[in-house]
FITOR-901962 format. One record per residue (C-alpha): x negated, y negated, z; residue number from 0; residue in one letter. Coordinates in Angstrom, 1 decimal, decimal comma. Example, Ala and Ser with C-alpha at 12.3 -4.5 7.8 and 13.67 -1.06 7.14 Angstrom:
<sites>
<site x="-12,3" y="4,5" z="7,8" pator="0" nuvex="A"/>
<site x="-13,7" y="1,1" z="7,1" pator="1" nuvex="S"/>
</sites>
This chain:
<sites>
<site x="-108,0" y="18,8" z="74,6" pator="0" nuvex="X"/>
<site x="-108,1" y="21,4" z="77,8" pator="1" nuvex="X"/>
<site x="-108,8" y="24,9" z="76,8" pator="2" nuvex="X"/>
<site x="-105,9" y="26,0" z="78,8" pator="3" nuvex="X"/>
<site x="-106,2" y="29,3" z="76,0" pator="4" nuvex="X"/>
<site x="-108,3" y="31,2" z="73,6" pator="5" nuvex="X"/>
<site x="-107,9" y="28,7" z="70,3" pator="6" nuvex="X"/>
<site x="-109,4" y="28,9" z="67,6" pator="7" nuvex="X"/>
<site x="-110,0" y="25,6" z="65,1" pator="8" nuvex="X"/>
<site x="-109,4" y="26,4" z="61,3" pator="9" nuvex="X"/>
<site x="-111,3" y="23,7" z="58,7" pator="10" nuvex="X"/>
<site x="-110,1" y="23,3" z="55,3" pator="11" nuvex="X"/>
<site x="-110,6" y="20,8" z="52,3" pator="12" nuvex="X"/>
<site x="-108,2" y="19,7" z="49,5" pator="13" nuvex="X"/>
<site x="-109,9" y="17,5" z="46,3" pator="14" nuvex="X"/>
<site x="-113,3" y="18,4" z="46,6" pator="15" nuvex="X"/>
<site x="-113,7" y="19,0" z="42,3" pator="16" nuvex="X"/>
<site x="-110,8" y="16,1" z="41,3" pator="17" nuvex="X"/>
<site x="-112,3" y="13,2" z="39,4" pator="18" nuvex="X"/>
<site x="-110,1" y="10,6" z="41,5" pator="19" nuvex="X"/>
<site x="-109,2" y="10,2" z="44,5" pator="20" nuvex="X"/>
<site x="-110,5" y="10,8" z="47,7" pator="21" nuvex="X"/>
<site x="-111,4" y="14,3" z="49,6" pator="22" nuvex="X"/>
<site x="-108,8" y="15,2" z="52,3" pator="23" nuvex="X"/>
<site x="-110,4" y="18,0" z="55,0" pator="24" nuvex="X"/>
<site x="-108,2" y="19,6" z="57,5" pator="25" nuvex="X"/>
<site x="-108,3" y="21,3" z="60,8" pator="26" nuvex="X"/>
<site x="-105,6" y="22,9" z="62,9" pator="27" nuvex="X"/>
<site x="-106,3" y="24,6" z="66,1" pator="28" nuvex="X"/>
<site x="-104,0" y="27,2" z="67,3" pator="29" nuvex="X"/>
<site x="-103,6" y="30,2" z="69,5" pator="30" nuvex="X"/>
<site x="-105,7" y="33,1" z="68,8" pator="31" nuvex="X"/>
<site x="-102,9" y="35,6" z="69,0" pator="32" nuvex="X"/>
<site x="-100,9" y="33,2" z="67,0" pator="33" nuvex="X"/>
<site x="-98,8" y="34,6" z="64,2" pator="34" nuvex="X"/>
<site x="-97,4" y="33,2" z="61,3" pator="35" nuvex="X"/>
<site x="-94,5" y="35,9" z="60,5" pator="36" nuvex="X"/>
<site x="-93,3" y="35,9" z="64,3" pator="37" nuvex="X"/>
<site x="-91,8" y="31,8" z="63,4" pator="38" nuvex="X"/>
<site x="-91,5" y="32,1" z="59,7" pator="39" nuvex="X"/>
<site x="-90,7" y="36,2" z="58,4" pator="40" nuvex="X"/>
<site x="-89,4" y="34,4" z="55,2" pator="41" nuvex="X"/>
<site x="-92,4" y="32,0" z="54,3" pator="42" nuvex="X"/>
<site x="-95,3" y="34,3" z="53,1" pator="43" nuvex="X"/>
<site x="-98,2" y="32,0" z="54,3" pator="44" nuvex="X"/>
<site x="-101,2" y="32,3" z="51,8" pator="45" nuvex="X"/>
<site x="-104,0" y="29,8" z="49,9" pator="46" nuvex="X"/>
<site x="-102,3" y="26,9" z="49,9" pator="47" nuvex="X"/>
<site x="-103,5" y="26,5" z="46,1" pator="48" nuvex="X"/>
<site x="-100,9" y="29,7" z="45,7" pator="49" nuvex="X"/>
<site x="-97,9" y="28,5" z="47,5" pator="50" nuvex="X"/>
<site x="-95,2" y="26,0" z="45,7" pator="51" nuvex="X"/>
<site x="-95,1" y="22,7" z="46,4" pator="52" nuvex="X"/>
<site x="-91,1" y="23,6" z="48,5" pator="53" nuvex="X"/>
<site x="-93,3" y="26,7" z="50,0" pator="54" nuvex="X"/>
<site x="-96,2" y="24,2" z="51,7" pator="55" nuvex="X"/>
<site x="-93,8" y="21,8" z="52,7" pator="56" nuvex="X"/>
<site x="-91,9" y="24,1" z="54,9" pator="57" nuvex="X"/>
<site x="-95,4" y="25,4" z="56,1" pator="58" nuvex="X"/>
<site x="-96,7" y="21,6" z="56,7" pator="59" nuvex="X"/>
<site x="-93,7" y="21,4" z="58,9" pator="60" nuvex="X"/>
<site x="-94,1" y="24,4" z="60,8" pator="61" nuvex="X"/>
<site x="-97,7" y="24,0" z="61,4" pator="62" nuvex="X"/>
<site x="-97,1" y="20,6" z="62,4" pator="63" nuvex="X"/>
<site x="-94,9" y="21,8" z="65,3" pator="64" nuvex="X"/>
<site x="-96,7" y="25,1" z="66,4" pator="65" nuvex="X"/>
<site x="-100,2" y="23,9" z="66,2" pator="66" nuvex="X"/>
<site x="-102,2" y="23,1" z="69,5" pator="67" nuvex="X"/>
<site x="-103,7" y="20,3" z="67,3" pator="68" nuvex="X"/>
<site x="-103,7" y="19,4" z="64,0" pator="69" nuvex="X"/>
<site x="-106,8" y="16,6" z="63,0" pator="70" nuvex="X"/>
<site x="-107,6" y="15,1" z="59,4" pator="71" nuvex="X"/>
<site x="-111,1" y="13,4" z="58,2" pator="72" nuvex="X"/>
<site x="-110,2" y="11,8" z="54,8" pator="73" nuvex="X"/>
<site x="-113,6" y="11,1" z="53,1" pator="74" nuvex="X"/>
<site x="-113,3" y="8,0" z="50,9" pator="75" nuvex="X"/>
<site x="-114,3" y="8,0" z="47,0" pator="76" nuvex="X"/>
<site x="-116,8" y="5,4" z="48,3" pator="77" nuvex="X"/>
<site x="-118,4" y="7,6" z="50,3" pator="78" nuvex="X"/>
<site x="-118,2" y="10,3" z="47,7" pator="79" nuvex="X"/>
<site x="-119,8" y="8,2" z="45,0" pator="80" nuvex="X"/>
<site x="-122,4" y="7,2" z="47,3" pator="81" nuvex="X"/>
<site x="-123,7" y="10,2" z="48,6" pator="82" nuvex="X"/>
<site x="-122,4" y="12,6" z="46,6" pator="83" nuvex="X"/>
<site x="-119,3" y="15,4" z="47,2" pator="84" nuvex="X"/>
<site x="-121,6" y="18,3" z="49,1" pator="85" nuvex="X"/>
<site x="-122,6" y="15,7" z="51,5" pator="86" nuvex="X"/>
<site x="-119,3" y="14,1" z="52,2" pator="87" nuvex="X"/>
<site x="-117,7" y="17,8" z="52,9" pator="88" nuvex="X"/>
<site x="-120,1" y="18,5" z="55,3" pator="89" nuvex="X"/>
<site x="-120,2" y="15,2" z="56,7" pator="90" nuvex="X"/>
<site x="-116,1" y="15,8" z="56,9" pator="91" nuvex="X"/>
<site x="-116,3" y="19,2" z="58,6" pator="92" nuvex="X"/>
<site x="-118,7" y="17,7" z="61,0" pator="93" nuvex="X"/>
<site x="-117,2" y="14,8" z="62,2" pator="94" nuvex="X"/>
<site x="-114,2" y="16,8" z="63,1" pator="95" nuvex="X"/>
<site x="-115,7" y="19,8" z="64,6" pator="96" nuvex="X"/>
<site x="-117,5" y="17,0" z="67,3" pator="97" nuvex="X"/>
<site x="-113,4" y="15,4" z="67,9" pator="98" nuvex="X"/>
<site x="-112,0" y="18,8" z="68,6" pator="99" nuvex="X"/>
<site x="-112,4" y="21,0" z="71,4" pator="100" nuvex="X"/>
<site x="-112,0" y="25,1" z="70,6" pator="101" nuvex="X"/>
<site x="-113,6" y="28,4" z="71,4" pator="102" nuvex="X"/>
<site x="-114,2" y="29,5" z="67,8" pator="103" nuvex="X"/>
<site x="-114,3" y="27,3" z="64,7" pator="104" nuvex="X"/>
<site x="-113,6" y="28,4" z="61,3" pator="105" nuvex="X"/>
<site x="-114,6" y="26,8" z="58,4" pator="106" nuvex="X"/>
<site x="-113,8" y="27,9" z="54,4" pator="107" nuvex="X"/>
<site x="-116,7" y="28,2" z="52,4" pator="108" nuvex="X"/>
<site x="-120,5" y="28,7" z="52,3" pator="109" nuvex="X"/>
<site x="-121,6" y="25,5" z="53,6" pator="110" nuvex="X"/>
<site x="-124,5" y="25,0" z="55,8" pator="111" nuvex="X"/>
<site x="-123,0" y="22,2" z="58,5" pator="112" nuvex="X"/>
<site x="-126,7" y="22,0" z="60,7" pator="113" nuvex="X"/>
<site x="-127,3" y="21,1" z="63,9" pator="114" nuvex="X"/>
<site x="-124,1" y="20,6" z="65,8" pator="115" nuvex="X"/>
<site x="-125,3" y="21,0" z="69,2" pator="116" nuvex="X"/>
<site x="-123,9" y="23,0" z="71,9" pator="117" nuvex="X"/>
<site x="-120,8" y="23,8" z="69,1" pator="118" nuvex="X"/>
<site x="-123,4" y="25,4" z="66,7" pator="119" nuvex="X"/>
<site x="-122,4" y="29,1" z="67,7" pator="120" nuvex="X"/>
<site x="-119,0" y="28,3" z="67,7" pator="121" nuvex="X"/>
<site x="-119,1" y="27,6" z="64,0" pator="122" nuvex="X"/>
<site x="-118,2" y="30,1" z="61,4" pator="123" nuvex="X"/>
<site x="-118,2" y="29,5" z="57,5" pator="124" nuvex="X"/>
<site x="-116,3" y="32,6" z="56,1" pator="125" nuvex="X"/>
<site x="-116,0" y="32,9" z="52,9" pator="126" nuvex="X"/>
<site x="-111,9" y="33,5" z="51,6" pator="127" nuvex="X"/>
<site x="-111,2" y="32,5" z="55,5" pator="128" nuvex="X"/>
<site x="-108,3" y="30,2" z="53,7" pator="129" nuvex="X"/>
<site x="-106,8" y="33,8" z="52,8" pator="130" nuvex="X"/>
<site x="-107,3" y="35,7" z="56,3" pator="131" nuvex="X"/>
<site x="-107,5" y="33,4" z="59,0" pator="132" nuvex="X"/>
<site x="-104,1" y="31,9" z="60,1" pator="133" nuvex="X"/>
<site x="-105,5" y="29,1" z="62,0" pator="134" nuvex="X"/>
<site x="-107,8" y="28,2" z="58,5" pator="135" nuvex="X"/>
<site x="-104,7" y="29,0" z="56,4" pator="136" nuvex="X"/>
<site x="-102,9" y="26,6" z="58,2" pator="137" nuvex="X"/>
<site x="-105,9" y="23,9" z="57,3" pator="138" nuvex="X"/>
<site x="-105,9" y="24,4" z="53,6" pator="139" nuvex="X"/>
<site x="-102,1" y="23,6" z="53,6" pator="140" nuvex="X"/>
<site x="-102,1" y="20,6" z="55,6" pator="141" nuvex="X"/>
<site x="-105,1" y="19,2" z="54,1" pator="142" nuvex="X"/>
<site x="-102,9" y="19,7" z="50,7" pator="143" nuvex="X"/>
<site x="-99,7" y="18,6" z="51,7" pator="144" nuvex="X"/>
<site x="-101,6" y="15,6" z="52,9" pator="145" nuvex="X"/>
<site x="-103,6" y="14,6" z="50,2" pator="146" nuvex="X"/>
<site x="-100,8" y="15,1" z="47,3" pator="147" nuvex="X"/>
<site x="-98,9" y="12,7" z="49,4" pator="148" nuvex="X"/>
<site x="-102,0" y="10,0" z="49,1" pator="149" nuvex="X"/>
<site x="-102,6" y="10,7" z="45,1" pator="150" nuvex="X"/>
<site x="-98,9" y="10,2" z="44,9" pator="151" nuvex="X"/>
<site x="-99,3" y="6,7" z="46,5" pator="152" nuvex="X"/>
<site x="-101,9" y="5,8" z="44,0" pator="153" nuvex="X"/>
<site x="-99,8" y="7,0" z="41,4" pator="154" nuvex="X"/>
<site x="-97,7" y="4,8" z="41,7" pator="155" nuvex="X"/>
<site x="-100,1" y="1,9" z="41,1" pator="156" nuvex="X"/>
<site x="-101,5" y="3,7" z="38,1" pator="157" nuvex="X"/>
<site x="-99,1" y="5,4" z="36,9" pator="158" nuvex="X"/>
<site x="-101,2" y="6,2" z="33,5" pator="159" nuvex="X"/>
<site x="-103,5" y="8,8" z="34,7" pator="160" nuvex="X"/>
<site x="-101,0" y="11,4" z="35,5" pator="161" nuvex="X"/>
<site x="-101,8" y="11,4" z="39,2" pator="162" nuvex="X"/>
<site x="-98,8" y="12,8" z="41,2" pator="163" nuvex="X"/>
<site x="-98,6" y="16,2" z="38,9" pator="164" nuvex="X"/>
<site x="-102,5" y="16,3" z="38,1" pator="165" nuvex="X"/>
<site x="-103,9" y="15,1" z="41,8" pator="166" nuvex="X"/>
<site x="-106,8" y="13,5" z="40,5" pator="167" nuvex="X"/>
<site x="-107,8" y="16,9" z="39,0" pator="168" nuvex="X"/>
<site x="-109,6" y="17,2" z="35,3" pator="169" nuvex="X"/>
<site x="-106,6" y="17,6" z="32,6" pator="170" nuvex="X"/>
<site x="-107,1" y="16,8" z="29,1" pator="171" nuvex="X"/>
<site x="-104,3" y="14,5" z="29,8" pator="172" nuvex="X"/>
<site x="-106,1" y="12,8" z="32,9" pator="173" nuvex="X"/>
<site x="-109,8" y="12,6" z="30,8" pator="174" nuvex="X"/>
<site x="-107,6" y="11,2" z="27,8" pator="175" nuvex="X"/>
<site x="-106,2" y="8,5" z="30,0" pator="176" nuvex="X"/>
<site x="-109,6" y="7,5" z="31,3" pator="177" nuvex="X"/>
<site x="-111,1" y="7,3" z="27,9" pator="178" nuvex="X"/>
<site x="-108,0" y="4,6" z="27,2" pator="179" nuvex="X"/>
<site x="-107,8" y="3,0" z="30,3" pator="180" nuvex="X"/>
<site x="-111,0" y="3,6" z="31,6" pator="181" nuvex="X"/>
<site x="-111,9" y="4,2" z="35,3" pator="182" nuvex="X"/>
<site x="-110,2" y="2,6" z="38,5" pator="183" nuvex="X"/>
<site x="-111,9" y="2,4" z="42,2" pator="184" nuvex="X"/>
<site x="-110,7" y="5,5" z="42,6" pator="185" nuvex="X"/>
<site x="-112,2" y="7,5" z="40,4" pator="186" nuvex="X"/>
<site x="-115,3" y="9,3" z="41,1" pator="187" nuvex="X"/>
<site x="-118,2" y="7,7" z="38,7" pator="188" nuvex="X"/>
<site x="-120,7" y="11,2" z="38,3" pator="189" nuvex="X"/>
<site x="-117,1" y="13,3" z="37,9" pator="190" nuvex="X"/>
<site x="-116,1" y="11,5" z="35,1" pator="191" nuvex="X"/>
<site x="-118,9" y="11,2" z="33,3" pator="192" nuvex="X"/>
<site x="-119,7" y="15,0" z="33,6" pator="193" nuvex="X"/>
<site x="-116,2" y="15,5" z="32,5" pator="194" nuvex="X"/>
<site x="-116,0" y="13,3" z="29,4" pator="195" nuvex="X"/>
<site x="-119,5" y="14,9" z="28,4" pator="196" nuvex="X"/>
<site x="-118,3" y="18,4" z="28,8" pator="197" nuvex="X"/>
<site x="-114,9" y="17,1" z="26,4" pator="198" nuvex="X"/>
<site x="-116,7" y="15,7" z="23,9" pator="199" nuvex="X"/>
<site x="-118,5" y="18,9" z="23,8" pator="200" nuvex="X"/>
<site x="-115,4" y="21,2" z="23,3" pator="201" nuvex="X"/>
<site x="-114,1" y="18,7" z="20,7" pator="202" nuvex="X"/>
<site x="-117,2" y="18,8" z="18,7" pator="203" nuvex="X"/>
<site x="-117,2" y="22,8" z="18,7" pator="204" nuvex="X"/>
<site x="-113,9" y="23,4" z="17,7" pator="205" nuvex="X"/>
</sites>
């Protein structure tokens, strides 16, 4: 992408503590001067984990059509499993900082993303930036909308774990389905077994 304008590249991640399913990061590169109440006065653009599902859609869409780009890196449960979740959301972020060009990128959160050569400067990780920085605001929602829509696929092949209104996420109901069912390739082995530990725990001190 030309840098025809001061853009700036917001990074984003939805899934990184479900026990299933994989890890969906986001980018979306807009404007610098770009503002989300001059196309949309009546959404109220926030953490995407605060908006309705109807709120994010109409946000996806917008974004979709305003940003300069808009880039996904879905990290696989394999890879999750393998090298564990810090690693793959690093790896994530990185891989898509090197695919994009921007002046400024934005990432939310405290990671430490190394060496990324002559884009090292460029990189910011900015605590709450999913809160304050439109272009990183717009990240967190796509990288929602996005991977709701895959858990909802899987769903539908197992429809027992309560994917497409838990996402993959911890419930009792989800952790009382594994212990039924037990685990599918999607699940993510050192979640689960943290999760059904931490159960049995809360059952046994009640």
């Amino acid at each position: 992408m030309a840098l025809e304008n001061s853009c700036i590249c917001g990074m984003d991640e939805a899934g990184r503590g479900s026990l299933a399913g994989p890890m969906v990061i986001a980018a979306v590169v807009l404007n610098t001067n770009f503002k989300f109440a001059e196309i949309a006065p009546n959404i109220i653009m926030k953490d995407s984990k605060q908006m309705t599902i109807k709120q994010r859609q109409e946000a996806f869409e917008l974004i979709k059509k305003h940003a300069l780009t808009v880039e996904l890196e879905v990290m696989t449960v394999s890879e999750i499993n393998k090298t564990g979740v810090g690693r793959a959301n690093v790896e994530g972020f990185r891989r898509l900082i090197q695919k994009i060009d921007a002046n400024q990128y934005v990432v939310d959160g405290t990671l430490h993303l190394g060496n990324l050569g002559n884009k090292t400067l460029l990189v910011q990780c900015m605590v709450d930036a999913d809160e304050t920085v439109p272009a990183t605001m717009a990240s967190g929602i796509v990288a929602k909308c996005e991977r709701d829509r895959l858990m909802l696929q899987l769903h539908r092949e197992f429809p027992m774990y309560g994917w497409n209104t838990n996402t993959g996420h911890g419930t009792q109901k989800h952790i009382d389905a594994i212990r039924q069912y037990g685990i599918t390739e999607h699940h993510r082995i050192r979640f689960v077994k943290t999760a059904l530990r931490n159960s049995d725990i809360r059952t046994r001190s009640k």
